[in-house]
C-alpha positions as CSV (number, residue, x, y, z in Angstrom):
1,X,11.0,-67.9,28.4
2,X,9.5,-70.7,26.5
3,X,6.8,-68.4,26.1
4,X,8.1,-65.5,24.5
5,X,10.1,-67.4,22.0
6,X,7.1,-69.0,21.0
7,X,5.6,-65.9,20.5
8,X,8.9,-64.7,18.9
9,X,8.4,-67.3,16.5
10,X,5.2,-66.5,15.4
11,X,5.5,-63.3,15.1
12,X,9.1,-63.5,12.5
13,X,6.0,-66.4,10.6
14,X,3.2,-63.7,10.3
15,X,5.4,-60.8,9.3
16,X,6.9,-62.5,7.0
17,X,3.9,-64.1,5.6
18,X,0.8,-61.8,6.0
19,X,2.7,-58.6,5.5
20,X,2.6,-57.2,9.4
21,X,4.8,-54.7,10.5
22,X,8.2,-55.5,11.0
23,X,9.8,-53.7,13.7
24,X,13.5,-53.9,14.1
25,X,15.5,-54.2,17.3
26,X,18.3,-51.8,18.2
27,X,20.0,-53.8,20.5
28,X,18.2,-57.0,20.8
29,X,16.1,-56.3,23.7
30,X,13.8,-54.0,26.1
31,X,10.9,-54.6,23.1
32,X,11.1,-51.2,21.9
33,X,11.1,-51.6,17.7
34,X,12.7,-49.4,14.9
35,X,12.6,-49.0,11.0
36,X,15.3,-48.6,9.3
37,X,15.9,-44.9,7.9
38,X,15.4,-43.9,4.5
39,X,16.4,-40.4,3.6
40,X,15.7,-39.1,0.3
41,X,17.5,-35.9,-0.7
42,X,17.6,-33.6,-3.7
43,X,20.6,-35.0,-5.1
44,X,19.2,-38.2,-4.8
45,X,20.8,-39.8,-2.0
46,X,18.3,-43.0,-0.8
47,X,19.4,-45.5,1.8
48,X,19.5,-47.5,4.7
49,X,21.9,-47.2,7.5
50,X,22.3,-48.7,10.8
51,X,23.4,-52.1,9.5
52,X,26.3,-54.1,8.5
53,X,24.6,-55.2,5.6
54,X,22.7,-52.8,3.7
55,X,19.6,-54.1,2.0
56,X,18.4,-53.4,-2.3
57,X,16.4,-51.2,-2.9
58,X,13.0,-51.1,-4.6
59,X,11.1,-48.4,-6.2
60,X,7.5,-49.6,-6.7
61,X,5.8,-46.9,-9.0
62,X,2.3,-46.9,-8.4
63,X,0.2,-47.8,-5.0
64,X,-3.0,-49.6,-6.7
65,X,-3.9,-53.2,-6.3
66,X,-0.2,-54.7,-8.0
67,X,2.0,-52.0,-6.7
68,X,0.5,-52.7,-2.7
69,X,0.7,-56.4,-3.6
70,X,4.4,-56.0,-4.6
71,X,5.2,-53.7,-1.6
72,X,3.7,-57.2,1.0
73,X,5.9,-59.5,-1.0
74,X,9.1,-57.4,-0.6
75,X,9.0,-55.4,2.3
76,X,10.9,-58.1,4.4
77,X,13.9,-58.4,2.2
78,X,14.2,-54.9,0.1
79,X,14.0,-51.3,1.4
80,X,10.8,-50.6,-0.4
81,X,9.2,-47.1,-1.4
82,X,5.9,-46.8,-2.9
83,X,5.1,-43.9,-5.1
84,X,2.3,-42.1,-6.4
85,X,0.5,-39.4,-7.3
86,X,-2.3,-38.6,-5.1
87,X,-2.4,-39.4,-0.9
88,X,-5.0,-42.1,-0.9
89,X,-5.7,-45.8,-2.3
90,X,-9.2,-46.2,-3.8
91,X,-10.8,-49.4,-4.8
92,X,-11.8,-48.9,-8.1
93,X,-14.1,-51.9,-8.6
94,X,-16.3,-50.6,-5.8
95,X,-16.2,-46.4,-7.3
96,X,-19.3,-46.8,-9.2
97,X,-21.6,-47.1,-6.0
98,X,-19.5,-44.7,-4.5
99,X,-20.9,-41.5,-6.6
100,X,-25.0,-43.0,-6.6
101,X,-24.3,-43.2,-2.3
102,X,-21.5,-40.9,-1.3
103,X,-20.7,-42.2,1.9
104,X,-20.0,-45.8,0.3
105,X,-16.4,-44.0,-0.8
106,X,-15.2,-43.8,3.1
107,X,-15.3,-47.4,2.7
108,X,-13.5,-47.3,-0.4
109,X,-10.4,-45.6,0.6
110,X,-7.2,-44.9,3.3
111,X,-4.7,-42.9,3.2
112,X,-1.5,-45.0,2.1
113,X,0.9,-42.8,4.9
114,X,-0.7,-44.8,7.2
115,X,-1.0,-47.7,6.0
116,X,2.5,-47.8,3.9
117,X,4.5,-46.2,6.7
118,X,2.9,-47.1,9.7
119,X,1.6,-50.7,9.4
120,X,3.9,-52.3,6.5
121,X,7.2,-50.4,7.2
122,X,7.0,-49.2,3.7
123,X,8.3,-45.7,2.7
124,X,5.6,-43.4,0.7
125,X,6.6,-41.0,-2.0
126,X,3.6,-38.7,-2.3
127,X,4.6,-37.3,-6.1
128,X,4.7,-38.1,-9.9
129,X,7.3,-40.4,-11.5
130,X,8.2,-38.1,-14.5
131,X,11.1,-40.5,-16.0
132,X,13.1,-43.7,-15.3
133,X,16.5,-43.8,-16.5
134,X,17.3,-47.6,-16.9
135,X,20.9,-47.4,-17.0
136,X,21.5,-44.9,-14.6
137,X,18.7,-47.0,-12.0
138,X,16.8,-43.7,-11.0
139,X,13.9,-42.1,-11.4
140,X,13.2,-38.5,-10.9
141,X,10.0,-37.7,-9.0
142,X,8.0,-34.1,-8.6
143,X,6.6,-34.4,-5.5
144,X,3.3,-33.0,-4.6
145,X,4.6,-29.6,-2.0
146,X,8.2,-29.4,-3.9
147,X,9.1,-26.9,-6.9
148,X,12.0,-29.1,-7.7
149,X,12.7,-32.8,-8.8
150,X,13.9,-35.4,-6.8
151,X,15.9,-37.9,-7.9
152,X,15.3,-41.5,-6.5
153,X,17.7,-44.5,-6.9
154,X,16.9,-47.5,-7.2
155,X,18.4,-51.5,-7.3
156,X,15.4,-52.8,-8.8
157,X,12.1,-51.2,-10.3
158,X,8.5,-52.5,-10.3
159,X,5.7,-50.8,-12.7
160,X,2.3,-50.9,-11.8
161,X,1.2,-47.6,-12.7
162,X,-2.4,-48.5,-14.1
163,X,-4.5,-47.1,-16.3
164,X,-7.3,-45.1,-17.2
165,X,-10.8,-45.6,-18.6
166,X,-12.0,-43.2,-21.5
167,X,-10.5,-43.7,-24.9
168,X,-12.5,-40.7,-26.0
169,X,-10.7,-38.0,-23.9
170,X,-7.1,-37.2,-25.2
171,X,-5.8,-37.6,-21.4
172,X,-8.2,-41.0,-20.3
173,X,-10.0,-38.5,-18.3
174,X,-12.8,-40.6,-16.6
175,X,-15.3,-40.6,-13.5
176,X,-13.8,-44.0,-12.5
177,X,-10.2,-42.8,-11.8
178,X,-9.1,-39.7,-10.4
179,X,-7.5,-37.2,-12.5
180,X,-3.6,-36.7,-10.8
181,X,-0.9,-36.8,-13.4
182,X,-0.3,-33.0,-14.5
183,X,-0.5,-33.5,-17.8
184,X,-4.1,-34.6,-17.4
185,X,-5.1,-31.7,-15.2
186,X,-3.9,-28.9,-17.7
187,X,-7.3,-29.9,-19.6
188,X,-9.1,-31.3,-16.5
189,X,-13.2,-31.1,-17.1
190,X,-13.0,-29.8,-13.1
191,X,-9.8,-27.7,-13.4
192,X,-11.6,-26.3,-9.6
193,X,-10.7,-29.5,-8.4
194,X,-7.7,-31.6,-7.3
195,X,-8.1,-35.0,-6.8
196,X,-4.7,-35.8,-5.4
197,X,-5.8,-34.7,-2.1
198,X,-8.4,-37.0,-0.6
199,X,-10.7,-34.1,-0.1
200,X,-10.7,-33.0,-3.9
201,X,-11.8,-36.7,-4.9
202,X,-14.3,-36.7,-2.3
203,X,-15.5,-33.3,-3.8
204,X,-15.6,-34.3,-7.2
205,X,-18.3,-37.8,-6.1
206,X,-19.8,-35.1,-3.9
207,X,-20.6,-32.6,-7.0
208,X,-21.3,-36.0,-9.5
209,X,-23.9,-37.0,-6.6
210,X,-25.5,-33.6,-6.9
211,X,-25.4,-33.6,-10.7
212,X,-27.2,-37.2,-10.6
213,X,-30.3,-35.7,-8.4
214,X,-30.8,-33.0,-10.2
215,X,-30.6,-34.8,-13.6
216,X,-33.2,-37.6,-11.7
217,X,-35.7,-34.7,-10.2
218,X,-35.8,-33.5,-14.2
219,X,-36.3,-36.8,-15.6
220,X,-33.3,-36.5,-18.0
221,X,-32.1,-38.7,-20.9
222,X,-28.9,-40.5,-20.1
223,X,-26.7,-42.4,-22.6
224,X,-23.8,-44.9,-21.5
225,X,-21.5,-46.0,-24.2
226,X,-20.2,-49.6,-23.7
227,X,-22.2,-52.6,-22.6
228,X,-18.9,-54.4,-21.1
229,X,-19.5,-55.5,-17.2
230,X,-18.6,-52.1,-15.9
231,X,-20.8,-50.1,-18.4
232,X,-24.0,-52.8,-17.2
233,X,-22.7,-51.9,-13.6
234,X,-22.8,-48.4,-14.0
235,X,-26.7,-48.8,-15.7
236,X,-28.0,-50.8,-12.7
237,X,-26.3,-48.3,-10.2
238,X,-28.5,-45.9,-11.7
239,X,-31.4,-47.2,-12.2
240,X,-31.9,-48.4,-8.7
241,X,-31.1,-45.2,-6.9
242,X,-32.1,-43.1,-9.5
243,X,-35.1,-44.4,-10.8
244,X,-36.4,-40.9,-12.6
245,X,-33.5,-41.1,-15.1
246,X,-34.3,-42.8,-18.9
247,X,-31.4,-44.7,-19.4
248,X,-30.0,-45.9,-22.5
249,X,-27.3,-48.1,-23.3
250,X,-25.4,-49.0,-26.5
251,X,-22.1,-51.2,-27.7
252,X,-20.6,-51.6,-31.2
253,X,-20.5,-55.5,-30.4
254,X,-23.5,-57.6,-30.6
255,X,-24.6,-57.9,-27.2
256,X,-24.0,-57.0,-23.4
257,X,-20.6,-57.8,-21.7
258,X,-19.1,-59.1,-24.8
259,X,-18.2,-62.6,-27.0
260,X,-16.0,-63.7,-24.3
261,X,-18.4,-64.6,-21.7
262,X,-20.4,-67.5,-21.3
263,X,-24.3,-67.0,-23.5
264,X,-25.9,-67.9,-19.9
265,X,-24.3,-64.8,-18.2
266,X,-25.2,-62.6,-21.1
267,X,-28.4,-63.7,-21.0
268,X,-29.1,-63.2,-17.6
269,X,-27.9,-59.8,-17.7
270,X,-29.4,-58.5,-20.6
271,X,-32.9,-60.1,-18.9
272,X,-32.1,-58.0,-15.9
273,X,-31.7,-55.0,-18.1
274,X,-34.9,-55.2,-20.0
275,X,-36.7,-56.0,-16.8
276,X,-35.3,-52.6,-15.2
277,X,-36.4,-50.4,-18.3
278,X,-32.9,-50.0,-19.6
279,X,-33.1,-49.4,-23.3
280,X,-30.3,-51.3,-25.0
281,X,-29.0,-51.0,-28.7
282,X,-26.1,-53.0,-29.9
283,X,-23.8,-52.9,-33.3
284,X,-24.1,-48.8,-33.3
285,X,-20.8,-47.3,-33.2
286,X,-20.8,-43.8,-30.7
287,X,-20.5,-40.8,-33.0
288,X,-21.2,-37.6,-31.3
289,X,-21.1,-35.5,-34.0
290,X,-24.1,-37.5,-36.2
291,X,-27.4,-36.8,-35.6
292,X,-28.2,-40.3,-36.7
293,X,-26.9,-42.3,-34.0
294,X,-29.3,-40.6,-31.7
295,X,-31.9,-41.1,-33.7
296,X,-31.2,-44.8,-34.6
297,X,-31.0,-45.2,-30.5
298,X,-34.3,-44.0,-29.9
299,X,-33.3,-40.3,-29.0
300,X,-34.6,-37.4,-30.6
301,X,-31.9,-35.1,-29.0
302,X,-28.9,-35.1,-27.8
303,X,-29.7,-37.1,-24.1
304,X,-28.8,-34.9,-21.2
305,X,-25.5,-36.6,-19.9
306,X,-23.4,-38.9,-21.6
307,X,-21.0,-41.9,-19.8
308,X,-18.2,-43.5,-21.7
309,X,-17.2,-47.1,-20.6
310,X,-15.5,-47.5,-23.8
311,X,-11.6,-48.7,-23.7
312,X,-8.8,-48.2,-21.9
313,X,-6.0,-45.6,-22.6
314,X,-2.4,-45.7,-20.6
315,X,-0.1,-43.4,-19.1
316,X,3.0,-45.0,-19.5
317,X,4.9,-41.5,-20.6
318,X,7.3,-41.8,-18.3
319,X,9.2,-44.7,-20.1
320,X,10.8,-43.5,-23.7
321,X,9.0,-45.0,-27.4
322,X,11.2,-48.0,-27.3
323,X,9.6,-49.6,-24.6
324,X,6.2,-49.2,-25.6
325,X,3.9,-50.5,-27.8
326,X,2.7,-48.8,-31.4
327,X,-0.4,-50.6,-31.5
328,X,-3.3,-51.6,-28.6
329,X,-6.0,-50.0,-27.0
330,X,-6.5,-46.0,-27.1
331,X,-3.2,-46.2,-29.8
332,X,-0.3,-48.2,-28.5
333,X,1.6,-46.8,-25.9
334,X,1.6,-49.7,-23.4
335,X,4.7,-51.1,-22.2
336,X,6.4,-54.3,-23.4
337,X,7.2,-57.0,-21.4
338,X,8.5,-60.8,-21.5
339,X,7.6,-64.1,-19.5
340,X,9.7,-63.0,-16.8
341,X,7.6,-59.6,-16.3
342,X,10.6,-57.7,-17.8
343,X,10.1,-54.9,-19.5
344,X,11.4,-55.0,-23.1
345,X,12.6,-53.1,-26.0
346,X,10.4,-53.5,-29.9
347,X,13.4,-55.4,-30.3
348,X,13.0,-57.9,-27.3
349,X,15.9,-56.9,-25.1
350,X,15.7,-56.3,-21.8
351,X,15.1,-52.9,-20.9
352,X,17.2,-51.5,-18.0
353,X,19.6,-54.2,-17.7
354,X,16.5,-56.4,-16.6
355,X,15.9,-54.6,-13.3
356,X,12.9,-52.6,-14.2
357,X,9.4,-55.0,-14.3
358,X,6.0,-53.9,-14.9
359,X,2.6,-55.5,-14.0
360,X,-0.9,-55.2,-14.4
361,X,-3.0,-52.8,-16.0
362,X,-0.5,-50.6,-17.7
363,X,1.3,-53.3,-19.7
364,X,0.3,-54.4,-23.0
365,X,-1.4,-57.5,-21.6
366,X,0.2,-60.4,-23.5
367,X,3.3,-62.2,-24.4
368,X,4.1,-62.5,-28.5
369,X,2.5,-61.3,-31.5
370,X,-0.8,-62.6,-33.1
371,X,-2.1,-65.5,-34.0
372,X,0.8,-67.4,-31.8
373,X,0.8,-65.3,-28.3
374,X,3.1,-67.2,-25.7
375,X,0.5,-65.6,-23.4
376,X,-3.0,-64.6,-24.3
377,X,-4.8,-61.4,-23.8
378,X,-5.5,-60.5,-20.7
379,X,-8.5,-58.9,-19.0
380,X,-7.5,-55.8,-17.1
381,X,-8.9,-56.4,-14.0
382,X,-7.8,-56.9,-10.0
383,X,-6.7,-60.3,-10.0
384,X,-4.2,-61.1,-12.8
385,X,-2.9,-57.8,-12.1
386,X,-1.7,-58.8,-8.6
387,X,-0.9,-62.6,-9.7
388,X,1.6,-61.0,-12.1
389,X,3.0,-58.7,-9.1
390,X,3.4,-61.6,-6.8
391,X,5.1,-63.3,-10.0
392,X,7.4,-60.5,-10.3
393,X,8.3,-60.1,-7.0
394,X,9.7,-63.6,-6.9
395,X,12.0,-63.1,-10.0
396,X,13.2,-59.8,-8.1
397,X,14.2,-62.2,-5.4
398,X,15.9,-64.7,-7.7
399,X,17.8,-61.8,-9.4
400,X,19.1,-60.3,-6.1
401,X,20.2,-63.6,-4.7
402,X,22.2,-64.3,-8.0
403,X,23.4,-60.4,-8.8
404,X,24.5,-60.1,-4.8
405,X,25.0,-63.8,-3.1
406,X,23.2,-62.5,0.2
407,X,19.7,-62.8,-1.6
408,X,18.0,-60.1,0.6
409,X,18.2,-61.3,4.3
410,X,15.9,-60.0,6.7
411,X,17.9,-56.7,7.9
412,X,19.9,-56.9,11.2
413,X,21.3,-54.2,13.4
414,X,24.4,-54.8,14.5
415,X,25.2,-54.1,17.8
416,X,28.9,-52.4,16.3
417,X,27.1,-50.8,13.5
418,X,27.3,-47.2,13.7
419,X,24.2,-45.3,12.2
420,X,26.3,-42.3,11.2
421,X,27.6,-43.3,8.2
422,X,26.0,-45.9,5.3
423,X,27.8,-49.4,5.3
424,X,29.8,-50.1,2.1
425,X,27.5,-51.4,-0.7
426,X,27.7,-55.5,-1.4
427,X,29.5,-56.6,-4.7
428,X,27.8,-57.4,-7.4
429,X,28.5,-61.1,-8.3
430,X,27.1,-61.6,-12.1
431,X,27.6,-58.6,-14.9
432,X,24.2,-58.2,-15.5
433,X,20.8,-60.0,-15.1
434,X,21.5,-61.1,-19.0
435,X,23.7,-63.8,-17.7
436,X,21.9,-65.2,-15.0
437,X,19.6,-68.4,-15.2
438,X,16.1,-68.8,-16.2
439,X,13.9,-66.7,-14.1
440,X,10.3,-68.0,-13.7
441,X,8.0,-67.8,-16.8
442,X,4.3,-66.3,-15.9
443,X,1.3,-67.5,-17.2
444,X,-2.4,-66.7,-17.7
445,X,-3.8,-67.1,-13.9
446,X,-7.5,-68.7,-13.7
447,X,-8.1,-65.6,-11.8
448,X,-8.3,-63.5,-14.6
449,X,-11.7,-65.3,-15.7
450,X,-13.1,-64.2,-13.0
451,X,-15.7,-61.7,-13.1
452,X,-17.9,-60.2,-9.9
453,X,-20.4,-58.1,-12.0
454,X,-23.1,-56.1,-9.8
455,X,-26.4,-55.6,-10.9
456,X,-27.0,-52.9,-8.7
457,X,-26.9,-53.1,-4.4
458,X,-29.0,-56.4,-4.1
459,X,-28.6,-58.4,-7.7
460,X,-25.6,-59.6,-9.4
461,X,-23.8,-62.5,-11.2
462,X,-20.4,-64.4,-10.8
463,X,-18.6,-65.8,-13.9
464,X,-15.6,-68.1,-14.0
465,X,-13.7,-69.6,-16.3
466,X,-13.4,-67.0,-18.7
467,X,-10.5,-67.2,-21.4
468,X,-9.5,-65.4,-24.4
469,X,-12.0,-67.1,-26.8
470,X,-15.8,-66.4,-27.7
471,X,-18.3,-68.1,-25.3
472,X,-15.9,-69.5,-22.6
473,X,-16.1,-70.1,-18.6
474,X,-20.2,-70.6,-16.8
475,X,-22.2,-68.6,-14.5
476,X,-21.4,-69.3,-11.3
477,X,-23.8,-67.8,-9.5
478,X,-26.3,-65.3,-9.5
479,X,-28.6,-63.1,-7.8
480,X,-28.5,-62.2,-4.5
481,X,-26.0,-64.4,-3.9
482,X,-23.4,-62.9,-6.5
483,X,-24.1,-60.1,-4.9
484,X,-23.2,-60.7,-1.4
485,X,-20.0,-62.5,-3.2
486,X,-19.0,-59.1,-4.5
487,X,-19.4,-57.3,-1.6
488,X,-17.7,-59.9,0.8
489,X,-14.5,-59.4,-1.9
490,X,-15.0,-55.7,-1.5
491,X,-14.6,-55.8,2.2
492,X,-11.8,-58.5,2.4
493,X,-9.7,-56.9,0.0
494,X,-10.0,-53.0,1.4
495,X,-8.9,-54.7,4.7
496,X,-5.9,-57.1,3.0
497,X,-4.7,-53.8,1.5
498,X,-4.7,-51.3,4.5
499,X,-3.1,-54.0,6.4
500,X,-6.3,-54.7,8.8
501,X,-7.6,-58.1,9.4
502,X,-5.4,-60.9,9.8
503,X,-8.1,-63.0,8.9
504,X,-8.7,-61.1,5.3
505,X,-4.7,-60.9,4.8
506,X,-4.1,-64.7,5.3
507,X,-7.6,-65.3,3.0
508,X,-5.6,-63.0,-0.1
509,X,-2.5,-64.7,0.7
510,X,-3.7,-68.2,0.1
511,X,-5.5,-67.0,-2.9
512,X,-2.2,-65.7,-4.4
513,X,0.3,-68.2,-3.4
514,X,-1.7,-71.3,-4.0
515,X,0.8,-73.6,-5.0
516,X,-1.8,-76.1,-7.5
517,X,-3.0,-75.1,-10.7
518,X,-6.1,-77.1,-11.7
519,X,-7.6,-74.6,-14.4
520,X,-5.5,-72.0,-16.2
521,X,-2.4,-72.3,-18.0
522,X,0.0,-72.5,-15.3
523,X,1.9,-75.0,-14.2
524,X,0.8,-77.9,-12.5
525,X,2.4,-77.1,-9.3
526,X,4.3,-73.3,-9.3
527,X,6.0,-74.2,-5.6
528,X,9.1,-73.5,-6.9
């Protein structure tokens, strides 16, 4: 007895911690574990029954890096349900050495039905959020096999939607994201081709891969537009397992990776490229359609394939004009939000009656106007984007302990519960989220100066520090070390996110919920 309440024990600890399953008793004993159902109709109908208290909802739009980090923090006191567009999670950091070596992708990837529904208790909405009405707290949803829309309800609404990586294609069409939203696939580049299903996307590396040999066995001319850290990734990815290609890269800013990182790490990189035969050209502006450019780059034709790494462009269309931005990268369009995560109005009100939050790459990335930001700039990359998700998610919390007084509890099946027929749903306590106390301000994590840059399979640099001013953070490290760095974050983080390795889970957990600030702009101590 004393046994299995110590195991009891840790087992309530872990789920609740390091985002194991969580299976529910029917009656309290013989071991045998259930999940609560969901049931999602055409009307719209979404909820839980088999309880005398019936859990919030919330609808978590998007399954990347934020979206699976809100889904851990939540699943043990919200009925969660994750959706998006295509069947599979992809680590987009590690895509690059997916298409030079195919068989890196398996690594890569899982298919979130298994590890949503099976391992985290999470529901999965394979299918496209077309709109969210705010006031009405729904979304409406064409899923993938369906003719029709569904609609989903929802208490409270997280955003992490993403972006993409091409300024230069009307859609954000890119090699480093897969093309799933339908508007994007009407003018796809592989219209032969869908990459919501895991074996389109594997087609599409499979037929880059092919591309890449044939342009190496020729000796072809190959121009990559932006020297940032992915563009310098994408070069030395190349270069080592294509070494027959003539590769040329070029920025509009005066050097490799950009005025924001330290002169040491720029240095070391741009050495790496020269000593690889990578021609570089800075302070030329890409114009296609000028036969000067090419020849101010050293090219006396147009070069044989061409790779855009310049800017990012959303795909926020889904929310109306008033909640996104006019101005930013690839022309506005990125969605507003305070220091509470909220998404806002151009006017500063609280969009949605405060429910609805957004995080990571498809917000507009700072707080305030410029010169005098409330919150800087930040990069769009993995970690800040999953700081601000485990931010949000305890300002969800906060709001549904002051809108409903029974703050979420872990769900309970009562014994006289009858699973026929929903329970009533709890009173709202407070009018609207308006009237409720501060909720906890976000800030610019020290995570977001960090940068694991690969200099192909067995080279690479680490910077930290980085900030939102000209020659800021240090070079780590370097070399082969960096590079086994990257790769150990690679692995850990796949594993965190398909909900394998408790060793990896607890690892991101700590990283994320470290309760001392030392660098960055948080607080001192963000315990509470």
């Amino acid at each position: 007895l004393v046994r299995a309440a110590l195991l009891g024990i840790l087992s309530v600890l872990l789920q609740g911690q390091l985002g194991l399953p969580t299976f529910i008793s029917d009656s309290g004993g013989g071991g045998r574990g259930v999940t609560p159902s969901v049931v999602v109709s055409r009307a719209g109908g979404m909820s839980a029954f088999g309880s005398s208290v019936e859990k919030r909802r919330v609808l978590i739009v998007g399954g990347g890096l934020a979206g699976l980090a809100a889904a851990r923090e939540l699943r043990s006191h919200f009925v969660v349900t994750v959706v998006d567009a295509k069947e599979y999670f992809e680590f987009t950091p590690g895509i690059m050495r997916a298409y030079a070596k195919p068989d890196h992708w398996d690594k890569l990837t899982f298919m979130y039905h298994e590890a949503l529904d099976r391992r985290l208790g999470v529901r999965f909405i394979w299918g496209e959020v077309l709109e969210i009405d705010g006031m009405q707290r729904c979304v409406r949803v064409k899923t993938i096999f369906a003719e029709m829309e569904d609609v989903v309800p929802y208490d409270f609404c997280l955003i992490a939607g993403g972006c993409s990586f091409n300024q230069q294609s009307p859609s954000g069409e890119s090699l480093w994201f897969p093309t799933v939203h339908e508007r994007s696939r009407a003018g796809t580049e592989c219209p032969h081709l869908d990459e919501r299903f895991l074996e389109g996307r594997r087609r599409r590396i499979l037929e880059e891969h092919l591309l890449l040999r044939e342009l190496n066995d020729s000796q072809a001319q190959v121009l990559i537009v932006g020297a940032g850290f992915m563009g310098i990734e994408w070069a030395c990815e190349l270069r080592h397992f294509f070494p027959g290609l003539q590769i040329t890269l070029t920025d509009f800013l005066p050097n490799c990776l950009g005025p924001l990182f330290p002169a040491e790490a720029i240095q070391y990189c741009e050495d790496y490229l020269q000593r690889q035969g990578i021609k570089t050209f800075y302070e030329r502006k890409y114009d296609p359609n000028n036969p000067e450019f090419f020849a101010n780059i050293g090219l006396r034709q147009r070069p044989d394939k061409v790779y855009i790494f310049a800017g990012v462009k959303q795909s926020n269309y889904f929310l109306p004009p008033n909640a996104l931005s006019e101005t930013g990268p690839g022309g506005g369009g990125w969605i507003r939000i305070n220091r509470h995560l909220q998404v806002i109005t151009k006017q500063r009100q609280e969009w949605g009656e405060g429910r609805v939050f957004a995080v990571g790459d498809c917000i507009v990335g700072c707080v305030g106007e410029r010169p005098n930001y409330e919150i800087p700039p930040m990069p769009k990359t993995g970690y800040p984007a999953e700081q601000q998700a485990v931010h949000a998610c305890r300002n969800i919390k906060a709001l549904d302990r002051a809108l409903y007084g029974i703050g979420g509890s872990p769900f309970r099946v009562s014994s006289s519960s009858s699973s026929s027929s929903p329970p009533p749903r709890p009173q709202q306590l407070s009018p609207s989220p308006s009237a409720l106390p501060s909720l906890m301000a976000t800030w610019y994590p020290w995570g977001a100066g960090i940068f694991a840059i690969s200099l192909g399979p067995e080279d690479g640099c680490v910077v930290v520090g980085a900030q939102s001013v000209e020659d800021s953070g240090c070079l780590w490290t370097k070399g082969k070390v960096a590079s086994a760095q990257k790769e150990l974050i690679e692995h850990t983080k796949i594993a965190q996110c398909s909900g394998n390795g408790v060793l990896s889970r607890f690892l991101w957990y700590v990283v994320h919920h470290w309760p001392i600030n030392i660098c960055g702009k948080g607080p001192l101590c963000s315990l509470f």
